[in-house]
GUBAKOL-543541 format. One record per atom (N, C-alpha, C): residue in three letters; x, y, z. Coordinates in nm, 3 decimals. Layout:
# residues N
NODE  res       c1       c2       c3
NODE  ALA        X        Y        Z
...
END
This chain:
# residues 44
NODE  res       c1       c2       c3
NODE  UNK   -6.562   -8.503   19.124
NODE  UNK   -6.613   -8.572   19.009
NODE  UNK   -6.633   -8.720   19.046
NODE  UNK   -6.762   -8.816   18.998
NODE  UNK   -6.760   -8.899   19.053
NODE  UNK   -6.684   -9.011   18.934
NODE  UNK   -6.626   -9.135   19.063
NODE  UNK   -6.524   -9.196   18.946
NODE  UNK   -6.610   -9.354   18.924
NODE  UNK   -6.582   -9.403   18.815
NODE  UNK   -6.614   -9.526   18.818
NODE  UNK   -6.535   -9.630   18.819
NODE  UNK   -6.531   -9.727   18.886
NODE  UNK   -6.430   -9.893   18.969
NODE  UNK   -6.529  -10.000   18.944
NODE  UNK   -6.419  -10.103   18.888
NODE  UNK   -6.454  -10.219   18.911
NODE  UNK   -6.577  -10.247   18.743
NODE  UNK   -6.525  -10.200   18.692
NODE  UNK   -6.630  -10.208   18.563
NODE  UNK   -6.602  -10.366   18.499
NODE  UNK   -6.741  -10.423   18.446
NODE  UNK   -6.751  -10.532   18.396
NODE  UNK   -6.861  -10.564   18.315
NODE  UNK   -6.821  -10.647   18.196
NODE  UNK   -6.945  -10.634   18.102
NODE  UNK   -6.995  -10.828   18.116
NODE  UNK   -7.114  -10.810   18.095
NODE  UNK   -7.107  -11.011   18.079
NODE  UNK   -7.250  -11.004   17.979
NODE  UNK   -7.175  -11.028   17.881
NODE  UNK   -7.241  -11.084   17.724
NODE  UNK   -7.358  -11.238   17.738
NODE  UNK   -7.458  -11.286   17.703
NODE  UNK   -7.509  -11.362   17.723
NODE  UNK   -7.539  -11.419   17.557
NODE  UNK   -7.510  -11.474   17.513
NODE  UNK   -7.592  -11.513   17.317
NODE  UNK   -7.718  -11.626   17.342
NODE  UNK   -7.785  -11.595   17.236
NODE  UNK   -7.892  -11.653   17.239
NODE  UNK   -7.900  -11.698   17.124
NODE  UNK   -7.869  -11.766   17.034
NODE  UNK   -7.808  -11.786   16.895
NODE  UNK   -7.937  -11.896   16.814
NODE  UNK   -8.058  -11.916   16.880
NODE  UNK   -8.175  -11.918   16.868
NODE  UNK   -8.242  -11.810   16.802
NODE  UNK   -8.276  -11.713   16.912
NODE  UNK   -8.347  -11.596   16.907
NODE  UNK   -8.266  -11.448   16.824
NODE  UNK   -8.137  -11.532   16.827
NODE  UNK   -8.034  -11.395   16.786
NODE  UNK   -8.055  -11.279   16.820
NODE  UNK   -8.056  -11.270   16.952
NODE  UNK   -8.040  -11.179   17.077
NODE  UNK   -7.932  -11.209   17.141
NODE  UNK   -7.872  -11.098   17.239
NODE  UNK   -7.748  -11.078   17.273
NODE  UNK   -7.809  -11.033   17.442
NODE  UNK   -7.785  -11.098   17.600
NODE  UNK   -7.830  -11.024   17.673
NODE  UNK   -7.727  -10.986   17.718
NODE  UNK   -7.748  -10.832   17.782
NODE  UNK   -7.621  -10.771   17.824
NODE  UNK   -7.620  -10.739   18.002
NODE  UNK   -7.515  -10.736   18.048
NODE  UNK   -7.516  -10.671   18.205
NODE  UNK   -7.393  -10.650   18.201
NODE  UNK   -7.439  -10.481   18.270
NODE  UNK   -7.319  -10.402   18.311
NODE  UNK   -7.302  -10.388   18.490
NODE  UNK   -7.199  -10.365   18.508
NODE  UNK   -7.222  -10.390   18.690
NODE  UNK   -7.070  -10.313   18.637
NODE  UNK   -7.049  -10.216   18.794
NODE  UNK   -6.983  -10.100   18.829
NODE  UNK   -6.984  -10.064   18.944
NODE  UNK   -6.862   -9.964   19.011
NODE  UNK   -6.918   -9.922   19.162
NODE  UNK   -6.869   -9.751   19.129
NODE  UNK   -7.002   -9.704   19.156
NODE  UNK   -6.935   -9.534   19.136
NODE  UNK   -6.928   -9.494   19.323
NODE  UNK   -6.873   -9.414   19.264
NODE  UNK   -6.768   -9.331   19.377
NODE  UNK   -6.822   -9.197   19.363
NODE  UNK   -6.924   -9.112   19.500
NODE  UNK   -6.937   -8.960   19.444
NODE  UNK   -6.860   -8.907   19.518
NODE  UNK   -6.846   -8.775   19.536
NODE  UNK   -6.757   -8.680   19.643
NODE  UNK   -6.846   -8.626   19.742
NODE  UNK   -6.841   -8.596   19.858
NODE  UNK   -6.959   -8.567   19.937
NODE  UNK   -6.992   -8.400   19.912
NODE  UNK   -6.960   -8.364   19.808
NODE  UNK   -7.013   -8.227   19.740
NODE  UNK   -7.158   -8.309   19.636
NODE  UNK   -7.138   -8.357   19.598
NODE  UNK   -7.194   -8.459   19.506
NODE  UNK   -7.339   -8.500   19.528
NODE  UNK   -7.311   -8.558   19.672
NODE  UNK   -7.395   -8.610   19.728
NODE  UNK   -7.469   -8.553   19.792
NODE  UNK   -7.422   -8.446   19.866
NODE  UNK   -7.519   -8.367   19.931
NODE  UNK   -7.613   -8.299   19.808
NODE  UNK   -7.543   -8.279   19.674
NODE  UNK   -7.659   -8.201   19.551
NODE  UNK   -7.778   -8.310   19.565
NODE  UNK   -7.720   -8.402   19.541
NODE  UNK   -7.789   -8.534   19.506
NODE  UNK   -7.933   -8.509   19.586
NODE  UNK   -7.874   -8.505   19.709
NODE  UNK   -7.995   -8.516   19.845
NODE  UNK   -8.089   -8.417   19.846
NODE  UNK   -8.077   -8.278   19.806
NODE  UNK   -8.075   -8.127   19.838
NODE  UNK   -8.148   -8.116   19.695
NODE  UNK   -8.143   -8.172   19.621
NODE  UNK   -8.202   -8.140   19.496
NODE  UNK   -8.392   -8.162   19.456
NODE  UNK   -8.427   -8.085   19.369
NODE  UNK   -8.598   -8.035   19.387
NODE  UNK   -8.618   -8.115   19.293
NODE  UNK   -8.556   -8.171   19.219
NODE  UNK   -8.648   -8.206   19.086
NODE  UNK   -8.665   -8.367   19.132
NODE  UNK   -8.651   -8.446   19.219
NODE  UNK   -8.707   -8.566   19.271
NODE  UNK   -8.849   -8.540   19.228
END
């Protein structure tokens, strides 16, 4: 199962426009069962 590390959110306000910008940043982790589907797979 792949895991997710290192998760972080960073909020931006725009209190003008009253918009909110968002970024997510993460590091996933697959299993090399995972990966080989990944590679091996038709529907690309």
């Amino acid at each position: 199962m792949a895991t997710i590390t290192n998760a972080s959110l960073s909020l931006a306000h725009d209190t003008t426009k009253r918009t909110v910008n968002s970024v997510v940043r993460c590091t996933v982790n697959f299993t090399a069962l995972e990966l080989c589907q990944m590679k091996t797979w038709q529907g690309r």
